[in-house]
NUDO-912870 format. One record per residue (C-alpha): residue in three letters; x, y, z. Coordinates in nm, 2 decimals. Layout:
// NUDO-912870
ALA,X,Y,Z
...
//
This chain:
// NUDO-912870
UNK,3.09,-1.05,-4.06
UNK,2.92,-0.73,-4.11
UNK,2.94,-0.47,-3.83
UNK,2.80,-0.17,-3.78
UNK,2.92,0.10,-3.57
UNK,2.68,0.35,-3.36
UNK,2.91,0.64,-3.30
UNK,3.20,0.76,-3.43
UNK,3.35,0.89,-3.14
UNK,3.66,0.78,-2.88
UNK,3.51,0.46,-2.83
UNK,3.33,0.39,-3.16
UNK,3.59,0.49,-3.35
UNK,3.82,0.23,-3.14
UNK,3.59,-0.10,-3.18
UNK,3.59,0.00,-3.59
UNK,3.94,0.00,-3.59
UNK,3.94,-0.34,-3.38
UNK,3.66,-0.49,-3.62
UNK,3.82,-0.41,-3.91
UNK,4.18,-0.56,-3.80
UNK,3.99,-0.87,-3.71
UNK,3.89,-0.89,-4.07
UNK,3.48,-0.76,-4.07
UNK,3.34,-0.52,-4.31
UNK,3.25,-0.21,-4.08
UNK,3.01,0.10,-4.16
UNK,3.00,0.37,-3.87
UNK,2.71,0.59,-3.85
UNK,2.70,0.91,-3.67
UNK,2.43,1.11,-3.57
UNK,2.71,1.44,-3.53
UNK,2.81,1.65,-3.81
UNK,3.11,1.55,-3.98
UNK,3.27,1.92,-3.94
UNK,3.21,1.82,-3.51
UNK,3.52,1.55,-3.57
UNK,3.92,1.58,-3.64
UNK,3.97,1.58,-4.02
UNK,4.23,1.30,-3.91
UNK,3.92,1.08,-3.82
UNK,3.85,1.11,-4.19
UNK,4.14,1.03,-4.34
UNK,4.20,0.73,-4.13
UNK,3.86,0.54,-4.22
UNK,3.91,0.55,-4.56
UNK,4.26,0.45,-4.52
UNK,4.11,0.14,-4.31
UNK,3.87,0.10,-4.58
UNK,3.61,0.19,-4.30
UNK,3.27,0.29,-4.47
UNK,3.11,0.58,-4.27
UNK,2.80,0.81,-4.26
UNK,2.75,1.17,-4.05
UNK,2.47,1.39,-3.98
UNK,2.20,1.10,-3.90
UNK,2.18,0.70,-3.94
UNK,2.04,0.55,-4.26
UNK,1.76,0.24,-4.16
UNK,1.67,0.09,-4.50
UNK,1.98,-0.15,-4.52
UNK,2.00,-0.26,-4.10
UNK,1.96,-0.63,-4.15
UNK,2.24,-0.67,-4.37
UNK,2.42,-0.64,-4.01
UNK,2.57,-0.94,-3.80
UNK,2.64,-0.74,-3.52
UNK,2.58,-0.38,-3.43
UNK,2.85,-0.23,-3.15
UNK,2.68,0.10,-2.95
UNK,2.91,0.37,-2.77
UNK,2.84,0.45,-2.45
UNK,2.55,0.73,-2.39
UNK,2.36,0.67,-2.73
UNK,2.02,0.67,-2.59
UNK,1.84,0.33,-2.53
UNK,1.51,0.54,-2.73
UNK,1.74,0.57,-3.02
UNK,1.55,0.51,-3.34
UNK,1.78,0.29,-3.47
UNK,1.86,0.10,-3.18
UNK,1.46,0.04,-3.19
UNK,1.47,-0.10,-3.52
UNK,1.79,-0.33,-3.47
UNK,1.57,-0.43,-3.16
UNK,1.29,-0.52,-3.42
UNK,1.52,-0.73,-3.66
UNK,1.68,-0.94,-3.41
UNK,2.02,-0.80,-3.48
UNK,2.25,-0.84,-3.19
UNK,2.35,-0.54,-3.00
UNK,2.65,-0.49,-2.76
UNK,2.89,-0.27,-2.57
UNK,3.24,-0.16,-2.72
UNK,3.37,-0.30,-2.39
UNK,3.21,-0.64,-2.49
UNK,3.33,-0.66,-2.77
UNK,3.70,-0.57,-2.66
UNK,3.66,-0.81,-2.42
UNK,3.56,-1.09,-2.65
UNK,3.92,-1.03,-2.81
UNK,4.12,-1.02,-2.47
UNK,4.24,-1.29,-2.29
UNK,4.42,-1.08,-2.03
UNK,4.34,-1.08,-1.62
UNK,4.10,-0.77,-1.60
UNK,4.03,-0.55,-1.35
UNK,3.68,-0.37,-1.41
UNK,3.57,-0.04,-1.17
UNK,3.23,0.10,-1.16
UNK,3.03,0.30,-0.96
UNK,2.93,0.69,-0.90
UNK,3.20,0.82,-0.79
UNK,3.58,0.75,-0.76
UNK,3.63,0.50,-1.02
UNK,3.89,0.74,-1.21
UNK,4.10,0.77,-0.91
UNK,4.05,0.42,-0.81
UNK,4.13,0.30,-1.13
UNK,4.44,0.49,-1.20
UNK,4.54,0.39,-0.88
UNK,4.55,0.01,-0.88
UNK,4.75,0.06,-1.21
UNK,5.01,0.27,-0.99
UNK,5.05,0.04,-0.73
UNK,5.07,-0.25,-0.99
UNK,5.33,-0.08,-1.24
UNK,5.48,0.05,-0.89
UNK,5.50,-0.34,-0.79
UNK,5.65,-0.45,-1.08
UNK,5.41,-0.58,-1.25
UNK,5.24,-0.47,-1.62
UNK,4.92,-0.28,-1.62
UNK,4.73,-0.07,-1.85
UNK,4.47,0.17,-1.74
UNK,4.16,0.17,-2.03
UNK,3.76,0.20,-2.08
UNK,3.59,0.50,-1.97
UNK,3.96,0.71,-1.90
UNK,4.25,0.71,-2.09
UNK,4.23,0.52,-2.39
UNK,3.94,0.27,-2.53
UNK,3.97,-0.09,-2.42
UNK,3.94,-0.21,-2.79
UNK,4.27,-0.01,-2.88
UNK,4.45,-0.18,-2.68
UNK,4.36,-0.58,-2.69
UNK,4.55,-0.65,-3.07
UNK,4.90,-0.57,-2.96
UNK,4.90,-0.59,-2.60
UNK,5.15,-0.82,-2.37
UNK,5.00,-1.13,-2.27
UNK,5.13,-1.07,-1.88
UNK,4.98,-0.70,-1.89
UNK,4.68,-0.65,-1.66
UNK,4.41,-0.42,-1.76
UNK,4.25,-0.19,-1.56
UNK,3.93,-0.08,-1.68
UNK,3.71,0.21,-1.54
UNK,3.34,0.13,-1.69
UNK,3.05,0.36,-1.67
UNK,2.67,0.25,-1.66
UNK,2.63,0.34,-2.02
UNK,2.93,0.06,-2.11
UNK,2.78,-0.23,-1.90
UNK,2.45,-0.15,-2.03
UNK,2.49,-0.35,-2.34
UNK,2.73,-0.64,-2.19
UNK,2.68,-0.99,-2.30
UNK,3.00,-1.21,-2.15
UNK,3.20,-0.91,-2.02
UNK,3.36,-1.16,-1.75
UNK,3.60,-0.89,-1.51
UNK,3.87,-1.15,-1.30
UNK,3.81,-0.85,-1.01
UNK,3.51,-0.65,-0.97
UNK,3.45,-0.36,-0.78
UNK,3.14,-0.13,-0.73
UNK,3.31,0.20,-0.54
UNK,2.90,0.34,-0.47
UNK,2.61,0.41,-0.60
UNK,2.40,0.77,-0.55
UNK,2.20,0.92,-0.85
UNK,2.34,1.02,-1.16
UNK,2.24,0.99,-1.50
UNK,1.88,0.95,-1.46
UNK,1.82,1.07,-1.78
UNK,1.95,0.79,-1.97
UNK,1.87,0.54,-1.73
UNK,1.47,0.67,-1.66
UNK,1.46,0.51,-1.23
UNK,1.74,0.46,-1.00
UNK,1.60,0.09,-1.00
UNK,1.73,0.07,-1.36
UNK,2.07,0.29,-1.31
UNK,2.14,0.07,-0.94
UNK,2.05,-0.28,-1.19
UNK,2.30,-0.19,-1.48
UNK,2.56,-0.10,-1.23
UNK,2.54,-0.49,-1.03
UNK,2.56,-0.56,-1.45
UNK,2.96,-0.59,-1.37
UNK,2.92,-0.88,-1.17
UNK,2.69,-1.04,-1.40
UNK,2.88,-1.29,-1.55
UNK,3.15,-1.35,-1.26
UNK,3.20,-1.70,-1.17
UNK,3.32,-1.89,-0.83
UNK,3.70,-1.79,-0.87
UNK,3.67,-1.44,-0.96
UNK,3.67,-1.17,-0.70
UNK,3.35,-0.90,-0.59
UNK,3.43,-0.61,-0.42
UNK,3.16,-0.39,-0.25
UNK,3.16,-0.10,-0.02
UNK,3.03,-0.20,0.28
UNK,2.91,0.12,0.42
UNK,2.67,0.19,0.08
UNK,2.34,0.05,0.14
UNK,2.27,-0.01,-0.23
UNK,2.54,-0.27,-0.19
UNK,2.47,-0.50,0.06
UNK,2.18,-0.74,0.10
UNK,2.17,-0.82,-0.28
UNK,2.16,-1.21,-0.40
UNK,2.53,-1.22,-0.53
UNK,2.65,-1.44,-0.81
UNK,2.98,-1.47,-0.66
UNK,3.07,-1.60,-0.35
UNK,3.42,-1.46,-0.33
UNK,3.33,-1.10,-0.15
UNK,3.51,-0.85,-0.03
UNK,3.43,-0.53,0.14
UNK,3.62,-0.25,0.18
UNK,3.51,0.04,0.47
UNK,3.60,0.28,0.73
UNK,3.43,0.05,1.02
UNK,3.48,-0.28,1.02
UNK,3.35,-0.55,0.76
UNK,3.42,-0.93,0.81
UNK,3.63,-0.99,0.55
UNK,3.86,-0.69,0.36
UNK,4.00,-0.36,0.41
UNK,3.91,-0.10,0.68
UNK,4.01,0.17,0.92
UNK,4.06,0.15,1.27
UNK,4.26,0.39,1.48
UNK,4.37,0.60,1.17
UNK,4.58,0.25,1.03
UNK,4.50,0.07,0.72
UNK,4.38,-0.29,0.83
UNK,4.36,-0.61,0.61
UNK,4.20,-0.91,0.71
UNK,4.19,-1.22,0.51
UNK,4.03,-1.54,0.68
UNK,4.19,-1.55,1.07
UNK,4.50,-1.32,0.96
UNK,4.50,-0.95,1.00
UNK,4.78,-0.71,0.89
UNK,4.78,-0.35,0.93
UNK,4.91,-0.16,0.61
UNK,4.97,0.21,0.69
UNK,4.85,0.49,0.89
UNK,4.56,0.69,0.67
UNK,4.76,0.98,0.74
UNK,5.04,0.86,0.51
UNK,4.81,0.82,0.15
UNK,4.93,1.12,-0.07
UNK,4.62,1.19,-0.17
UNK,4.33,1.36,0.09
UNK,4.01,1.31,0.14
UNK,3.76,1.07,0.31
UNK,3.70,0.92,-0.04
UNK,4.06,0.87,-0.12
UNK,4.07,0.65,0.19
UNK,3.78,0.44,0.01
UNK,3.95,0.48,-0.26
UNK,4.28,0.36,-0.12
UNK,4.10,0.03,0.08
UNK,3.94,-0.06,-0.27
UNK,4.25,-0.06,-0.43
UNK,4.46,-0.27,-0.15
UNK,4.19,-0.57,-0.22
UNK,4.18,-0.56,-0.56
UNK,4.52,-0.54,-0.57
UNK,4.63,-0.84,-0.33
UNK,4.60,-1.12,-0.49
UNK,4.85,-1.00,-0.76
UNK,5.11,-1.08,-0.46
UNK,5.18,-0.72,-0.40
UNK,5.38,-0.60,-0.03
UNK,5.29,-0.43,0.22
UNK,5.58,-0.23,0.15
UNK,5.53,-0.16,-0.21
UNK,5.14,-0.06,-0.09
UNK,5.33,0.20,0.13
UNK,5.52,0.33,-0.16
UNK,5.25,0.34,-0.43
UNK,4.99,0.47,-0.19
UNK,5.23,0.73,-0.03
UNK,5.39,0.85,-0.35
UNK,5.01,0.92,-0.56
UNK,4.95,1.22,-0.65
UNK,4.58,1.16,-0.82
UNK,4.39,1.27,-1.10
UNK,4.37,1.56,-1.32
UNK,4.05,1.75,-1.25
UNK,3.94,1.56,-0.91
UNK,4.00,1.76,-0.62
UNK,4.35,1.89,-0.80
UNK,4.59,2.14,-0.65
UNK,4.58,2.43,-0.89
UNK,4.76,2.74,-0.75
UNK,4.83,2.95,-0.43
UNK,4.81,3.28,-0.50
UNK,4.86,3.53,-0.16
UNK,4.78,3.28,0.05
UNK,4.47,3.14,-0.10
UNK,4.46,2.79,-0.21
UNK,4.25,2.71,-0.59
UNK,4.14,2.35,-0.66
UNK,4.06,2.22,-0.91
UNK,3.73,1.96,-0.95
UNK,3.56,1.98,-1.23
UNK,3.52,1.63,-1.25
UNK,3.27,1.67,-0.96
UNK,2.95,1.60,-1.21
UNK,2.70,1.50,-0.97
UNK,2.60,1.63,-0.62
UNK,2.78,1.28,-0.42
UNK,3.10,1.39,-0.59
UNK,3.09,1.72,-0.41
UNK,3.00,1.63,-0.10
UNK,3.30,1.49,-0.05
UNK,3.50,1.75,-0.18
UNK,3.31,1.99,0.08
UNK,3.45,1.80,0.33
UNK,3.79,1.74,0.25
UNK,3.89,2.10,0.40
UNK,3.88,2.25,0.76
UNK,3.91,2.60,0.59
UNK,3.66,2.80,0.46
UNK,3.58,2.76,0.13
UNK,3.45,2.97,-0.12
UNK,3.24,2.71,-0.33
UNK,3.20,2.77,-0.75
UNK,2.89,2.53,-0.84
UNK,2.69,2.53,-1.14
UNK,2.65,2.34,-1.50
UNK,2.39,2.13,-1.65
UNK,2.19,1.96,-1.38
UNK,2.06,1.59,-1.36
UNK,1.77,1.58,-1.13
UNK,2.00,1.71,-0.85
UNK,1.91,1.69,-0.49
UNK,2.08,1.99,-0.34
UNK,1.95,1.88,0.00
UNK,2.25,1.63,0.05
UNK,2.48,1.92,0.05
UNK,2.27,2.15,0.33
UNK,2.48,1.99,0.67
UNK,2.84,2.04,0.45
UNK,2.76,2.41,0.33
UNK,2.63,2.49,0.70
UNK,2.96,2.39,0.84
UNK,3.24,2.46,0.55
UNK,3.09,2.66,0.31
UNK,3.21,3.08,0.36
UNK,3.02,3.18,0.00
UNK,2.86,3.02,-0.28
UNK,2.93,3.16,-0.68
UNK,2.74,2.98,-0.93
UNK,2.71,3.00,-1.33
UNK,2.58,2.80,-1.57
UNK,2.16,2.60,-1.66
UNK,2.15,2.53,-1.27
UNK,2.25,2.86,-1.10
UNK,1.92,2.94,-0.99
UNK,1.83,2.61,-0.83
UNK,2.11,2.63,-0.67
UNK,2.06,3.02,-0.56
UNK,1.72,2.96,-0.45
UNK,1.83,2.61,-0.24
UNK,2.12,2.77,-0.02
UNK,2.00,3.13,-0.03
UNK,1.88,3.07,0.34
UNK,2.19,2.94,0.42
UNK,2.48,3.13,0.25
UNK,2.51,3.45,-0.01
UNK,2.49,3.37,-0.39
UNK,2.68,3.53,-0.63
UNK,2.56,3.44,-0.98
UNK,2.77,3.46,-1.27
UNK,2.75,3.44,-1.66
UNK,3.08,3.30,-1.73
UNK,3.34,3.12,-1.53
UNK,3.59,3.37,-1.54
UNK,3.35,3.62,-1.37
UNK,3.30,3.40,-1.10
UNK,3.66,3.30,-1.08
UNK,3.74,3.70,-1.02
UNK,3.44,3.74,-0.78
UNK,3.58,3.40,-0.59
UNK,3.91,3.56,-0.56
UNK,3.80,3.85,-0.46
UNK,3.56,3.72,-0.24
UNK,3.80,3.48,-0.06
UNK,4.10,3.57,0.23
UNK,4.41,3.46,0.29
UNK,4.39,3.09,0.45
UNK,4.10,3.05,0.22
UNK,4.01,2.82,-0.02
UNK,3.83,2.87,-0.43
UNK,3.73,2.51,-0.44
UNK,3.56,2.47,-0.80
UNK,3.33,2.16,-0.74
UNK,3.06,2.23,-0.98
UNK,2.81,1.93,-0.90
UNK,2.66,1.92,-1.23
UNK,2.74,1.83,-1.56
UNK,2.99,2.05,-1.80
UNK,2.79,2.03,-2.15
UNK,2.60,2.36,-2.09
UNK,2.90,2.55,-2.10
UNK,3.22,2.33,-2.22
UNK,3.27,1.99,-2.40
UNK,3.31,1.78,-2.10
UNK,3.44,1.80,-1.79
UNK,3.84,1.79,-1.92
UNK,3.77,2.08,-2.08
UNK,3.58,2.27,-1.79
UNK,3.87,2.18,-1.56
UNK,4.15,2.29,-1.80
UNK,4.01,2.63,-1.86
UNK,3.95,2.67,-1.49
UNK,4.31,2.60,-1.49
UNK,4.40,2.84,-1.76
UNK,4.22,3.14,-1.57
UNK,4.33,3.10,-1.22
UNK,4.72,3.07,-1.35
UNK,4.65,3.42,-1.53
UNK,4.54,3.53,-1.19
UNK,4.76,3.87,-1.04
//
């Protein structure tokens, strides 16, 4: 089969490595530069035999393709995505096409916000349990680089985005979750209608056996026609069938029984949405015959994610974290409310229709000062100005300084930034690290 490659990043680069072990001709075309990509990347393809283009997609020779495989975020408008379109030629996912080659139980985790922490999460508890997972998709390593050599008996855990499901054909998740849907990347997806659709994409294929998850206190999640009637909800009032909170204690409830876990107090990592985060992972978890003790002892000894809500430094005696993974205005919310200090708030980056609004009742009550840098600085000025002062700030070590300065002891620096990172950094990793880098050189 002849398969082309649209991409040549983290997750192209993975399905032409996969295609090309399962014995296709592969080309890979890259709109990028070739001097944007490791020299290693290079070297590799023609070591593979992998054929490969940079610096724009060539069109005259797209039906001598089978199949063409799309990495996540390549815009539907794409030219030659159009023209494939026009020629009949079968386009899917990298996830889809990893999945075609996998035959292991899958776990799949979508939604807004918290599928990182979700996802890494359900692999702690399961490699905490004793069993074998694998954490892969959207974090970590690409699902396709891992279904040639991988134990039979491993479970993978897989965080998808939007832009991954958008192009699914049989994707076919044993356990589904949806953590929540708010806005966020409208650009790509044009209406909410369309983001909200390819999201409830993960659930697409599932069949009587497998296992939905929903949050039952997100309103784009309930009342929908499901294709599944095995559904579970996880919340922090009481649904009639899954995970909840009552009185500060973990509850499950499975047909007539009911079993309470642990007290909320007890998960080692804080936050409202870690409790979500927490009840998701209990259901998704249980059928893989794990304890109520080893949930205890996975849940208690987690100590999250790089980047989301992450412990930096104390430095005389104010606290900086760390969550730069906070790319949309839902994510910070809850970080705004994970505190009952005062918080000196760093926001700012590239902006995706943000509605600032959601914020205004959290920076009322929590919020000591706001320092902002970056494309949306002055939206965000101009919405809190009322509210709070503004500090605005070229660079992020400036506003780190001011923040410090700015902040008392007892206080918190929380960098939260509620917008995208590519203004300023390469993604969000990198945002986060050099956050990192500049509060440690702090004195």
């Amino acid at each position: 089969m002849n398969i082309l490659i649209i991409g040549a990043s983290k997750s192209g680069e993975a399905a032409a490595k996969l295609a090309k072990k399962l014995g296709n001709n592969v080309y890979v075309s890259e709109f990028k530069p070739q001097n944007e990509f490791d020299e290693k990347l290079i070297i590799e393809f023609q070591k593979l035999g992998i054929n490969f283009e940079f610096g724009g997609h060539t069109f005259d020779n797209i039906t001598n393709y089978d199949l063409i495989i799309v990495s996540p975020g390549v815009p539907r408008t794409a030219e030659i995505l159009k023209i494939a379109e026009q020629n009949n030629i079968k386009i899917i996912s990298e996830i889809e096409f990893a999945y075609q080659n996998c035959k292991n139980p899958i776990i799949a985790i979508t939604g807004t916000n918290g599928k990182t922490t979700t996802t890494t999460l359900i692999a702690h508890i399961l490699n905490n349990s004793g069993k074998k997972a694998v954490v892969a998709g959207n974090i970590g390593i690409a699902f396709s680089d891992i279904v040639i050599d991988i134990d039979p008996q491993t479970i993978v855990v897989l965080e998808v985005s939007s832009y991954q499901l958008d192009r699914i054909d049989k994707f076919h998740p044993n356990v589904a979750i949806i953590m929540n849907i708010t806005p966020d990347h409208l650009k790509y997806h044009g209406t909410m209608e369309d983001y909200v659709e390819t999201k409830w994409k993960i659930n697409s294929n599932q069949i009587e056996k497998d296992l939905l998850i929903l949050n039952y206190d997100d309103s784009y999640l309930l009342n929908k026609n499901l294709l599944t009637q095995n559904v579970k909800y996880f919340s922090l009032t009481e649904p009639e069938m899954g995970a909840f909170v009552r009185q500060g204690m973990i509850v499950l409830k499975e047909q007539h029984k009911e079993e309470e876990i642990m007290p909320i107090s007890q998960i080692g990592i804080k936050g409202q949405h870690n409790v979500y985060n927490s009840l998701a992972a209990i259901l998704a978890t249980r059928s893989f015959e794990i304890t109520n003790e080893n949930y205890r002892d996975a849940l208690s000894s987690f100590a999250g994610v790089n980047h989301r809500l992450e412990f930096t430094r104390e430095l005389n005696g104010i606290r900086f974290y760390n969550d730069s993974k906070a790319t949309n205005v839902n994510s910070t919310w809850f970080a705004l409310n994970s505190f009952d200090t005062p918080i000196i708030w760093i926001a700012g980056g590239r902006g995706d229709n943000n509605d600032y609004s959601l914020l205004d009742d959290s920076v009322k009550k929590n919020v000591k000062t706001i320092v902002t840098i970056g494309e949306e600085a002055d939206n965000i000025g101009k919405h809190f100005a009322e509210m709070k002062t503004i500090y605005n700030y070229e660079t992020i070590e400036q506003a780190i300084f001011e923040a410090y300065n700015l902040a008392n002891e007892g206080e918190i620096v929380l960098f939260s930034p509620a917008c995208k990172s590519f203004d300023m950094f390469t993604n969000f990793e990198h945002r986060g690290d050099v956050f990192k880098i500049i509060v440690n050189k702090l004195v």
